[in-house]
C-alpha positions, 0 to 999 in steps of 0.5 A: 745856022741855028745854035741850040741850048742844052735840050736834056732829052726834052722831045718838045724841045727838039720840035720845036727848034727843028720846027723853026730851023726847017730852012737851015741846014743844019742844027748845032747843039753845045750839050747835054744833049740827052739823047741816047743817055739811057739805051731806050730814048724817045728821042732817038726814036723821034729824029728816026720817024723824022722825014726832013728836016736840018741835021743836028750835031752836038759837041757833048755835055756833062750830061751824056753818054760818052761812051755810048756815043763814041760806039755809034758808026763813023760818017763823013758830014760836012769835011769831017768825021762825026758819030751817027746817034740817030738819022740826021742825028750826030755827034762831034767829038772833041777837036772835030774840025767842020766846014759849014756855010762857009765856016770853020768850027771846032767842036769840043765838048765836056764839063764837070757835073756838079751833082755827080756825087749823087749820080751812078757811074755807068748810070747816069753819069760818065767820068768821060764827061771831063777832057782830059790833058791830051784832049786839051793839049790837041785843042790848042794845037787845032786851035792854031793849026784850022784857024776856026772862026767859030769855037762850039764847047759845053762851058766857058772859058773862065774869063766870061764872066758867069757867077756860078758858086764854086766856078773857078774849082772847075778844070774845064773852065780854067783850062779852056782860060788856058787853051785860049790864052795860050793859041795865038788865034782868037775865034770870033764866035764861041757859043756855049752852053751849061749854065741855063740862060740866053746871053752874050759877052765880048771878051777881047776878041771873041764873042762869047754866046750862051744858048740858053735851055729846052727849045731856046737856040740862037740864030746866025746868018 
């Protein structure tokens, strides 16, 4: 499996991780994905042209369309349920549970937007971008029942060590610290995105994997 970092709806970048993951079958994207961020999306239209070529599914970040994606048609993929963005093209919304390879992941999506105060809601930016307590209240209770031995969020829980200003005044973070905290399962692999850069932290149980931005993945076999 390939996991990719945040793309931005940047084509290049998607060429170029599908160019390299063309044996894989599928693509795993941690958010700010930026396709369908804006209704006409280059994109959308790229991955509608493709011929072949690994599926791609992406947890969500602070920088998409919730609500747009969560109007796209229901499928079934991989032992689950995900939301057609584009052919070969899908969204997984938070506490989706899939069996891929032989894994079990759990896909959980979201963070805050530092820039937000000079975004436009319903524009550019979405206030779904955050889970909220329900949504973190499942995740803990998924986390016990599937077991899954891989864990797919935009950001970290709060306890990786990443210096980011102003890190610990965010909710999904601290409350992602609190999910883990609280289940009693421990994933072995948890890869992420949002904070730019390729990196990999042991933290207790769990390995902790950044995946870097536009065309960096990281590859698991």
């Amino acid at each position: 499996m390939f996991f990719a970092g945040d793309t931005h709806g940047f084509k290049k970048a998607f060429e170029q991780i599908d160019s390299a993951a063309a044996d894989s079958p599928v693509v795993i994207q941690v958010g700010d994905f930026g396709v369908l961020f804006h209704e006409a999306c280059p994109v959308e239209k790229w991955f509608n042209a493709r011929t072949d070529g690994p599926a791609w599914i992406t947890c969500g970040g602070n920088h998409d369309n919730w609500p747009l994606w969560r109007t796209k048609p229901e499928v079934n993929l991989f032992g689950g349920k995900v939301r057609r963005l584009a052919s070969g093209c899908y969204f997984a919304d938070r506490n989706t549970v899939l069996n891929i390879g032989g894994s079990k992941i759990l896909f959980f999506g979201g963070a805050e937007s530092t820039d937000r105060y000079h975004r436009t809601e319903g524009l550019d930016w979405w206030r779904e971008e955050s889970p909220d307590y329900n949504e973190f209240s499942k995740f803990v209770e998924v986390l016990e029942s599937e077991k899954p031995n891989i864990v797919i969020t935009h950001d970290a829980p709060l306890s990786v060590p990443i210096f980011r200003t102003g890190r610990d005044e965010n909710p999904t973070p601290r409350n992602l610290d609190n999910a883990l905290r609280l289940s009693e399962h421990k994933p072995a692999r948890w890869y992420f995105g949002h904070h730019h850069i390729l990196k990999e932290w042991q933290v207790d149980e769990a390995r902790f994997i950044c995946c870097g931005l536009n065309g960096q993945w990281v590859e698991a076999v």
